[in-house]
C-alpha positions, 0 to 999 in steps of 0.5 A: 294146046301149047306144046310140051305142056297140053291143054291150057284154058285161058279166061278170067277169075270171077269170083273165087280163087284158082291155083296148082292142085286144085280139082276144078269141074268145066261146065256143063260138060261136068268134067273132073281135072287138076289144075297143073300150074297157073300162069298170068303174063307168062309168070307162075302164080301160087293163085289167081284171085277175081279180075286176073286173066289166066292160063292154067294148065289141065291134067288129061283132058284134050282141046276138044273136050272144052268149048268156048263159054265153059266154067271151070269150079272148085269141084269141092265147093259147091261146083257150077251147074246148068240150069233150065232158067233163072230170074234176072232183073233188067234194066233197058237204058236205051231201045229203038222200038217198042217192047211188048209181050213176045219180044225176044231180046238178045242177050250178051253175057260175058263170051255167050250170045243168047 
């Protein structure tokens, strides 16, 4: 929360375009905002494309609404959802032990830590 100016998620553009006017959803929560502005290094940007880090400024949502890991989408184009599971391919490079059936590994995927 900045003051003056309200709630201001922070994180990277993965895939995608983000800018002023657009209508994300955070998920899982499944809630529905505007994108305000848009800003990286302190500058407005009229978009932020994949790779850029940026704050973007949320219409009528509070701090709490949001925790850390959330996605925000293009609520028109086919928004992010959660899922029960998925399918990933795995490639262990290094590993002290030895794997077998019933080994449960942590798993880091960008901020989560499963």
């Amino acid at each position: 929360k900045i003051g003056g100016i309200g709630t201001v998620p922070v994180g990277r553009v993965e895939t995608g375009i983000i800018k002023p006017g657009m209508v994300v959803t955070f998920s899982p929560a499944n809630i529905t905002t505007e994108v305000k502005s848009v800003e990286m290094h302190h500058e407005a940007l009229t978009e932020a494309n994949p790779g850029d880090n940026v704050g973007f400024n949320v219409r009528n949502l509070s701090v709490k609404d949001l925790k850390r890991g959330y996605v925000a989408s293009d609520s028109k184009n086919d928004p992010a959802k959660d899922t029960q599971f998925f399918n990933a391919q795995v490639i262990v490079m290094n590993h002290p032990g030895q794997i077998s059936n019933g080994y449960a590994p942590v798993l880091d995927c960008h901020t989560a830590h499963i």
